[in-house]
N, C-alpha and C positions, 0 to 999 in steps of 0.2 A: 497458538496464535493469539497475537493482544491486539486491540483496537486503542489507538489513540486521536487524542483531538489537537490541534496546535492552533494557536492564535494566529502564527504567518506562518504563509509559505513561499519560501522563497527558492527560484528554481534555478538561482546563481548563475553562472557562468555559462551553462550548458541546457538549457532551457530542454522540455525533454528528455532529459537523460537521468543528472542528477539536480538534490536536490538539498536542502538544511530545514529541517522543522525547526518552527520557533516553541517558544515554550509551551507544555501539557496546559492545556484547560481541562483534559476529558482524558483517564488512561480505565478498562476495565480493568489495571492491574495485569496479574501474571494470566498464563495461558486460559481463555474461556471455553478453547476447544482446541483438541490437536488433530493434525494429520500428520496421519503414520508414514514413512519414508516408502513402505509397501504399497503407498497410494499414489504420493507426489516423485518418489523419483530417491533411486540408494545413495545420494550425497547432495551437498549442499545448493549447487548448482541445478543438479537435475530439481528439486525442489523449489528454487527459487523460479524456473522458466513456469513450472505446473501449476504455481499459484500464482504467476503474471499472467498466464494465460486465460485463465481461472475468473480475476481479476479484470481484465479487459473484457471478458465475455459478460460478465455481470455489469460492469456499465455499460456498455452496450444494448444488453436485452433484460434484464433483472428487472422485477416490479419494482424495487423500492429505488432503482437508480439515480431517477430525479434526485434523491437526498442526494445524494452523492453531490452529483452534478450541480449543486443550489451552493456547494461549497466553491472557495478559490482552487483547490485541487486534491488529486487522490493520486498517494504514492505508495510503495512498498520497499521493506529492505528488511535487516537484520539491527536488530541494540545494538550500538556500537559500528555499523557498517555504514558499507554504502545505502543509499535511498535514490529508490528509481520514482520519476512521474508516470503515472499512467495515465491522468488526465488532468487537465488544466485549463480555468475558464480563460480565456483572452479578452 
């Protein structure tokens, strides 16, 4: 998993759903940590719902969420894919 930072975001078309990161300010680079498919789920999609779920439950109840939330939003997706919102200020 990478953590990135983008300067916009913008939630196009489909506000909620998808989304287009504007350019890196902030990447840790390649993986800082992985989860094993034995954990999130044996293909792509099973993996992608485990760590939206994942995701939604840490902004939600997580200590450090506020950070999060202080931002314009917090998405998730794959290099090169789709990018889902998971939250977004209004």
């Amino acid at each position: 998993m990478q953590l990135v930072g983008n300067e916009t975001f913008d939630p196009g078309d489909s506000p909620g759903t998808y989304y287009w990161p504007g350019a890196e300010t902030f990447s840790t680079g390649e993986a800082i940590f992985e989860v094993p498919f034995s954990v999130a789920g044996d293909d792509w999609q099973a993996w992608l719902s485990t760590l939206t779920q994942w995701i939604d439950d840490y902004i939600a109840n997580g200590s450090m969420s506020s950070v999060l939330r202080s931002r314009q939003g917090v998405g998730l997706g794959f290099v090169d894919g789709d990018m889902y919102v998971r939250w977004r200020r209004d």
